[in-house]
BAFI-683474 format. One record per residue (C-alpha): residue in three letters; x, y, z. Coordinates in steps of 0.5 Angstrom, whole numbers, plus 500, padded with zeros to 3 digits. Layout:
{rec 'ALA' {X Y Z}}
...
//
This chain:
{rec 'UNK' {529 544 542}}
{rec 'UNK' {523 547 542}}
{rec 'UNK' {519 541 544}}
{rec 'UNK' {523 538 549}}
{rec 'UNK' {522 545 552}}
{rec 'UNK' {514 545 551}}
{rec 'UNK' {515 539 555}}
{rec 'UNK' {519 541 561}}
{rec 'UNK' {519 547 565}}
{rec 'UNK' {526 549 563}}
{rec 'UNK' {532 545 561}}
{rec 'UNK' {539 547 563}}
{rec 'UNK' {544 547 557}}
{rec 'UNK' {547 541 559}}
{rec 'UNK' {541 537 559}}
{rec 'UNK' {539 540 552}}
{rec 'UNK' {545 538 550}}
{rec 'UNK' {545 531 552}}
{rec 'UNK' {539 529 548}}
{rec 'UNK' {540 533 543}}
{rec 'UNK' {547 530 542}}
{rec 'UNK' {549 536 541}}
{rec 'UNK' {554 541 544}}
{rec 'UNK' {552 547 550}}
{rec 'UNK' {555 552 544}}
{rec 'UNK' {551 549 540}}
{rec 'UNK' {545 549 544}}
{rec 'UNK' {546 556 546}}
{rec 'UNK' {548 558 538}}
{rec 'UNK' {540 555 538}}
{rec 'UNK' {536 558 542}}
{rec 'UNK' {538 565 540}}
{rec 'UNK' {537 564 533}}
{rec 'UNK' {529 561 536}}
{rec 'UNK' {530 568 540}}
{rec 'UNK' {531 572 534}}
{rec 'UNK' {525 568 530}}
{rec 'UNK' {520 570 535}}
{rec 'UNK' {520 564 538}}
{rec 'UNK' {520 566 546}}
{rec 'UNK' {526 562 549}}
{rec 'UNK' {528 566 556}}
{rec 'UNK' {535 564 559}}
{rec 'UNK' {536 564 567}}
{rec 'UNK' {542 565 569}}
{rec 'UNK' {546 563 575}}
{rec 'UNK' {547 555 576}}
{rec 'UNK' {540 553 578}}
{rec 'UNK' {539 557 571}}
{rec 'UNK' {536 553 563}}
{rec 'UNK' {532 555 559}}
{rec 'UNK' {525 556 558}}
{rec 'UNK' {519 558 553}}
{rec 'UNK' {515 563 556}}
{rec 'UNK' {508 565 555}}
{rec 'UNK' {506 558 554}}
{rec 'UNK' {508 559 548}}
{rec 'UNK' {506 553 543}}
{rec 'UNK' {508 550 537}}
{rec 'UNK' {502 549 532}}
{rec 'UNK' {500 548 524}}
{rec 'UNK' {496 554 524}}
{rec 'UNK' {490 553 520}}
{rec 'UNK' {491 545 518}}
{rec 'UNK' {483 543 517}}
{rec 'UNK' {481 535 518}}
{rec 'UNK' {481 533 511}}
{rec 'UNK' {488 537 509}}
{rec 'UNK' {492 533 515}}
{rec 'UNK' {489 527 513}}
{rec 'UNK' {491 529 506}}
{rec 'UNK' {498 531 509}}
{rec 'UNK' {499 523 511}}
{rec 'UNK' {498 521 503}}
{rec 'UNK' {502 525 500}}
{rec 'UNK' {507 520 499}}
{rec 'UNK' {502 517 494}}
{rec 'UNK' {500 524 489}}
{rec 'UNK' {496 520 484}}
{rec 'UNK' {492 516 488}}
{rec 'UNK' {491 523 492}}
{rec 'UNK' {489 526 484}}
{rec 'UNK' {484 520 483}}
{rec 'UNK' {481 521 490}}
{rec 'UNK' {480 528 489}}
{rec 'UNK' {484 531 495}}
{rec 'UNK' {489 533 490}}
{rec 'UNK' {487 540 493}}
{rec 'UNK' {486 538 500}}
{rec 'UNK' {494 536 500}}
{rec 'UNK' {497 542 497}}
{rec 'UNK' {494 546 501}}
{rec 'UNK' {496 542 507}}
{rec 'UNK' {504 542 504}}
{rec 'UNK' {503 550 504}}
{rec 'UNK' {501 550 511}}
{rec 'UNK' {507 546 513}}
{rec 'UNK' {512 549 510}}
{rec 'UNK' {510 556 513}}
{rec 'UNK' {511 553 520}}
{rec 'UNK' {517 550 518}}
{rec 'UNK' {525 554 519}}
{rec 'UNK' {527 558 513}}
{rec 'UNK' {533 552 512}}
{rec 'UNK' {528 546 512}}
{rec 'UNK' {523 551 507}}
{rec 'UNK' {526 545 502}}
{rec 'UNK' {524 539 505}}
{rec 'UNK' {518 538 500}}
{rec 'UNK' {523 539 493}}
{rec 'UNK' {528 535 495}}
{rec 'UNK' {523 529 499}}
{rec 'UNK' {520 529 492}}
{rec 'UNK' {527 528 488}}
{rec 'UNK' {528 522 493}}
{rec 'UNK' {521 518 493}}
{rec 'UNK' {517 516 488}}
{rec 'UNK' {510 511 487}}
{rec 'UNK' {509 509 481}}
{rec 'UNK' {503 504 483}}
{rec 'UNK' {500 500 477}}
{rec 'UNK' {504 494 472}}
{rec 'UNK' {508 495 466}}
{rec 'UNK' {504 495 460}}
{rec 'UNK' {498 497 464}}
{rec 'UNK' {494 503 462}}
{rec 'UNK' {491 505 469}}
{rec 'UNK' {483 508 468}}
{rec 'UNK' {481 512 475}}
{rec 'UNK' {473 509 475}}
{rec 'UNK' {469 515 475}}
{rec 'UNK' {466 514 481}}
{rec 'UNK' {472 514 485}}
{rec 'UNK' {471 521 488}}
{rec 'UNK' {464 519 491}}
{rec 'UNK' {466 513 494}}
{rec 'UNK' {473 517 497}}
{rec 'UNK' {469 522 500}}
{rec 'UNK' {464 517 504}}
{rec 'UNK' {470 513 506}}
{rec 'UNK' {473 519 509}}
{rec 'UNK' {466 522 512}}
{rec 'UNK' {463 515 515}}
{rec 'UNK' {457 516 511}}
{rec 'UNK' {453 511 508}}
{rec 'UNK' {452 509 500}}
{rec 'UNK' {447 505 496}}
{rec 'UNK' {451 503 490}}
{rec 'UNK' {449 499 484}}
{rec 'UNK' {455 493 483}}
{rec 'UNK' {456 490 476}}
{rec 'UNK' {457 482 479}}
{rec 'UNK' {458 476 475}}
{rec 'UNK' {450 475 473}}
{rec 'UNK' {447 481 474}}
{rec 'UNK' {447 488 477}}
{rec 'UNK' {446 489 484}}
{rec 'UNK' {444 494 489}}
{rec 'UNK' {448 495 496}}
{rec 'UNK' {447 499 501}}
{rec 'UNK' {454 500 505}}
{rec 'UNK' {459 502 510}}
{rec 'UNK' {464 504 506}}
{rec 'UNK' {471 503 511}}
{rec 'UNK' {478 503 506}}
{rec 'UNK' {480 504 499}}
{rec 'UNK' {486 500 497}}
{rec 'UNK' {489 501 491}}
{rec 'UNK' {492 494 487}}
{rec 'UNK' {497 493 481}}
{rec 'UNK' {493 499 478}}
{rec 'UNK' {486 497 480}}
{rec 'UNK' {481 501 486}}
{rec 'UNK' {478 496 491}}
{rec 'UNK' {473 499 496}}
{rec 'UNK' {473 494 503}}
{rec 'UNK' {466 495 505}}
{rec 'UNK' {460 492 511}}
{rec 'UNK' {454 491 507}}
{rec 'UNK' {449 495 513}}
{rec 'UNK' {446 491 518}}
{rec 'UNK' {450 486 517}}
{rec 'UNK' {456 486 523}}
{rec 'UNK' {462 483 521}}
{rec 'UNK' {460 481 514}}
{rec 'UNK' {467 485 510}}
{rec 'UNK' {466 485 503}}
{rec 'UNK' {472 488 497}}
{rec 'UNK' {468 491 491}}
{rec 'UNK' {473 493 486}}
{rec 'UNK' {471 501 483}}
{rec 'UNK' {470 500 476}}
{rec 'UNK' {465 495 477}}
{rec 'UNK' {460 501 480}}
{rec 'UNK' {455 503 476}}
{rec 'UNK' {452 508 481}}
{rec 'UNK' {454 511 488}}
{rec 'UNK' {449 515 492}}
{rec 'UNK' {451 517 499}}
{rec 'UNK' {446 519 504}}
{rec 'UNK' {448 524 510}}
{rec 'UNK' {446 519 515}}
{rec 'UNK' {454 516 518}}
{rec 'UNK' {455 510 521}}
{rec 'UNK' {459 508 527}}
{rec 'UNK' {466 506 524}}
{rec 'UNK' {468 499 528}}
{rec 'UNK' {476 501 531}}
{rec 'UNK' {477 494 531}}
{rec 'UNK' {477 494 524}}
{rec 'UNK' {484 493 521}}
{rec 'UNK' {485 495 514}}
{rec 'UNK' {491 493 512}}
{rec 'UNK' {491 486 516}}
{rec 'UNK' {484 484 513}}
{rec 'UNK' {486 487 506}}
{rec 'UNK' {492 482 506}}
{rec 'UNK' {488 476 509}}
{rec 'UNK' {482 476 503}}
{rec 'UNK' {488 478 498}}
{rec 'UNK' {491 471 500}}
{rec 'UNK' {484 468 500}}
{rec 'UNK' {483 471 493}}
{rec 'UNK' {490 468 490}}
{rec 'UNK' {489 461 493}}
{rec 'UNK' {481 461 491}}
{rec 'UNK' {484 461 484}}
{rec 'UNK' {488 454 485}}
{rec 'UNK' {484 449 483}}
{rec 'UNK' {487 444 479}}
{rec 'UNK' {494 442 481}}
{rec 'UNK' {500 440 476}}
{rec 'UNK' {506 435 476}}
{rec 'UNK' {513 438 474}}
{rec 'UNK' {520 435 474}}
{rec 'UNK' {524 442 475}}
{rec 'UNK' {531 443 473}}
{rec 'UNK' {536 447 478}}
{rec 'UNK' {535 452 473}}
{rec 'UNK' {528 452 473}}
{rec 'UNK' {527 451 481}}
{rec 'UNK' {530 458 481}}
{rec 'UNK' {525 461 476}}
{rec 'UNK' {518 458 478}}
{rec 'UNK' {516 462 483}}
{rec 'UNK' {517 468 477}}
{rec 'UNK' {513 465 472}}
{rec 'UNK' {506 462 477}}
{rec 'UNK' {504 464 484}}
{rec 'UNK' {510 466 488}}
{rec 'UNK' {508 463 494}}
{rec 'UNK' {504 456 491}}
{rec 'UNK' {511 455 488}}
{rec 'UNK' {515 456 495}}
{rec 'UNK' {510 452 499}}
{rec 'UNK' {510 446 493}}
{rec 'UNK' {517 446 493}}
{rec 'UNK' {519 445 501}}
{rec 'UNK' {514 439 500}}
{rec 'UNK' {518 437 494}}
{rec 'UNK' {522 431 496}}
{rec 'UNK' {531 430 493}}
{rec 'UNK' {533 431 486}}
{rec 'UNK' {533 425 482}}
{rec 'UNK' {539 422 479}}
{rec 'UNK' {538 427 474}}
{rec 'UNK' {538 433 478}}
{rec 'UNK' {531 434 476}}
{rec 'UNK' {526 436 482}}
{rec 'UNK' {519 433 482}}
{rec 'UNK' {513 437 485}}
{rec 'UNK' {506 437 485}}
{rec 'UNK' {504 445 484}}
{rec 'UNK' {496 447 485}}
{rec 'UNK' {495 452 479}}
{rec 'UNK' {489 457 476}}
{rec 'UNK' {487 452 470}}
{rec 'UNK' {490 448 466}}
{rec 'UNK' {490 453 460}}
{rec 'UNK' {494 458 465}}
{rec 'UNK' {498 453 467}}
{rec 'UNK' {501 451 460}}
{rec 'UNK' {502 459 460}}
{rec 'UNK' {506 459 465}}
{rec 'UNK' {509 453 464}}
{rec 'UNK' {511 454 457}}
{rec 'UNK' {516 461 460}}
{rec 'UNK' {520 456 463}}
{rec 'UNK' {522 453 457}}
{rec 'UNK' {526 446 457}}
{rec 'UNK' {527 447 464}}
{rec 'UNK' {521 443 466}}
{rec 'UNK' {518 437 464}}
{rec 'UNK' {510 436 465}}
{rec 'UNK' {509 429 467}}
{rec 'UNK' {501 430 470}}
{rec 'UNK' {496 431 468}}
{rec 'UNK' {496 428 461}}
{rec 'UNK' {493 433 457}}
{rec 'UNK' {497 437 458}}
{rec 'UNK' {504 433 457}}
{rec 'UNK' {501 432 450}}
{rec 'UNK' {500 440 450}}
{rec 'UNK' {507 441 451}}
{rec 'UNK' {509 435 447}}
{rec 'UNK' {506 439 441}}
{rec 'UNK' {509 445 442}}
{rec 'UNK' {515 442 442}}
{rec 'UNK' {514 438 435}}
{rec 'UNK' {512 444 432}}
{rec 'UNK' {518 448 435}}
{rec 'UNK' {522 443 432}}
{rec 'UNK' {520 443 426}}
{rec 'UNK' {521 451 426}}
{rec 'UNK' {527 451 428}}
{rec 'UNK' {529 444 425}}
{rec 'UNK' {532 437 429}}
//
């Protein structure tokens, strides 16, 4: 109410109401219980009368800084939050945001908290928070340039960037960041591989074109599809076309099957499927039991011909 009221001069009864959804008794029951919480909603009388604010009076969160509002729109996420280091920030901006609230919304935070949790790693996973993490978060925040020291695959390098967004994957911190002079040039760079994070005063102009969850799920694509670089041939049960897309990558599975052709007179489907290696491909392949038949590459049939000779052997013919 009170903001349909900041937004127009007055409003009758029956027009506040009306976009409330409410009835006028209680739209006037409302407004002297606002009246009585030193909100300042004047009623005019007669027929051309409604109800006003006066004093240009303005609802607002008293106080909130930059950095707690920010935090304020992560709150749903309290671990990255701690690893971040805005754990403050974030508590502080709730305390704020329940002193404006109304006495009977005061609990809104506990019992938001009962209803929602993220819990962002694996199973089995034992998260570890990179150390320079709170370094690097604080740059992303400020606009502000690092020089970093980045363990590759062959050596240690040094970067000087634009730092522009965190992600947090599966357990794991990855910075999306512009190597500085380079225009366009994105780069993922996960965390823990930092061995030195330096951040200068000097800011740098943030492209609002950039978009993070977008270019996070192209390169995210592009990563998984880089690993695909052997290719398998399968005979799959029915069972086993069910359970393909859970034991390799779930889209791979989905694309080979659509260009898979009918089943065969045993109801077994054949289908050409790109995997990591033939290594991983005898790892996942092997969770699905009897319900698939390796055809091609050779070696590797041979591979699941003597697992089954030694599973037959321990389990007997």
């Amino acid at each position: 109410m009170v903001l349909l009221l900041q937004s127009r001069p007055s409003m009758t009864a029956a027009e506040l109401a009306r976009e409330l959804e409410v009835s006028e008794r209680t739209v006037t029951r409302d407004a002297q219980a606002l009246s009585e919480a030193g909100v300042p909603v004047y009623a005019d009388r007669g027929r051309a009368g409604g109800y006003r604010l006066i004093g240009g009076y303005r609802t607002r969160l008293t106080g909130l800084a930059r950095g707690e509002a920010e935090a304020l729109f992560l709150s749903g996420v309290p671990g990255a939050l701690r690893e971040m280091g805005l754990e403050d920030a974030a508590s502080a901006a709730r305390l704020k945001v329940s002193a404006a609230l109304l006495p009977s919304f005061s609990d809104a935070s506990r019992t938001a908290a009962q209803r929602f949790h993220l819990d962002a790693p694996n199973w089995f996973n034992e998260p570890k928070t990179p150390e320079l993490l709170p370094a690097v978060a604080d740059a992303v925040w400020d606009d502000r340039r690092i020089t970093a020291r980045y363990r590759g695959r062959e050596a240690e390098v040094e970067r000087e960037l634009e730092p522009y967004g965190l992600v947090l994957k599966a357990g794991v911190w990855y910075l999306c960041a512009r190597v500085a002079g380079q225009s366009g040039a994105y780069r993922v760079y996960r965390i823990d591989r930092f061995t030195e994070v330096t951040a200068g005063q000097e800011r740098f102009v943030r492209d609002e074109e950039f978009d993070l969850p977008g270019f996070w799920d192209e390169r995210a694509e592009q990563f998984a599809r880089s690993l695909l670089r052997a290719e398998v041939v399968v005979r799959l049960s029915g069972d086993g076309v069910r359970r393909l897309p859970y034991a390799v990558d779930p889209v791979s599975a989905r694309e080979a099957l659509e260009a898979a052709g009918a089943p065969d007179d045993d109801g077994r489907v054949t289908v050409t499927l790109p995997v990591e290696s033939e290594e991983v491909a005898h790892t996942q392949l092997s969770a699905l039991g009897p319900e698939v038949e390796v055809l091609a590459p050779e070696s590797l049939r041979a591979r699941f011909i003597s697992d089954a000779a030694r599973l037959a052997a321990l389990y007997g013919t």
